[in-house]
C-alpha positions as CSV (number, residue, x, y, z in Angstrom):
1,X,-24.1,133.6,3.6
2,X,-23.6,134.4,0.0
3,X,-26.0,137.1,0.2
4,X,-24.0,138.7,3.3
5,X,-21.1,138.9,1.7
6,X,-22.7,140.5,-1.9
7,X,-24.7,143.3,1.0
8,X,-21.1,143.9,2.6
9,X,-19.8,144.6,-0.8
10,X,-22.2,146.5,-2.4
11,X,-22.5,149.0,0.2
12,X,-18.5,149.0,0.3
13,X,-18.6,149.9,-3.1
14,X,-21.3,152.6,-2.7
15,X,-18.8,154.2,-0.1
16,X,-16.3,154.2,-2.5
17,X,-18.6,155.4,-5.5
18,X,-19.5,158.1,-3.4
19,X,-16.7,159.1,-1.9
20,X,-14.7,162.0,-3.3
21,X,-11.3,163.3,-1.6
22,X,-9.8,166.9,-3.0
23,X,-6.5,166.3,-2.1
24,X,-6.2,163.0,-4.4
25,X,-7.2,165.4,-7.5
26,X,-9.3,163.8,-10.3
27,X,-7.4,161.0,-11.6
28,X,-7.6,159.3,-8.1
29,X,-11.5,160.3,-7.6
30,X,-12.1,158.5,-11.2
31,X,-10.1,155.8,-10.1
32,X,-12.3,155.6,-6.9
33,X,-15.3,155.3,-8.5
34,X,-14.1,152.4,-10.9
35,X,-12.9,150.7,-8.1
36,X,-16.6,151.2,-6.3
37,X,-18.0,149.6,-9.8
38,X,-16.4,147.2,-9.8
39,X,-16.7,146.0,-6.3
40,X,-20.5,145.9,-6.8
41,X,-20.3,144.3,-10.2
42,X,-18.2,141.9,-8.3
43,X,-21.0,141.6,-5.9
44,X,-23.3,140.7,-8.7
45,X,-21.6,138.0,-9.9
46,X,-21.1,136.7,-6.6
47,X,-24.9,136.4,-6.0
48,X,-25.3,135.0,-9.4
49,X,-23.4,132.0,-9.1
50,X,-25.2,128.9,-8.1
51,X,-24.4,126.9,-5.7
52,X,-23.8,123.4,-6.8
């Protein structure tokens, strides 16, 4: 189930990484693509923690 979850969220932070809007200008593209780091560093850490 853990491993679901991590899949959902890294390709939900591909989308984001990826994604790049015009209208939002570069500040919100940069902040776009932090967000999609994160979300698949959060991903990461999700899939790293064991399961006592």
């Amino acid at each position: 189930m853990r491993w679901f979850f991590a899949i959902l969220l890294i390709l939900f932070g591909a989308f984001l990484l990826a994604l790049n809007i015009d209208q939002i200008g570069n500040i919100g593209n940069v902040i776009l693509k932090i967000i999609g780091i994160g979300i698949i560093f959060v991903a990461g850490l999700f899939v790293r923690t064991k399961k006592d």
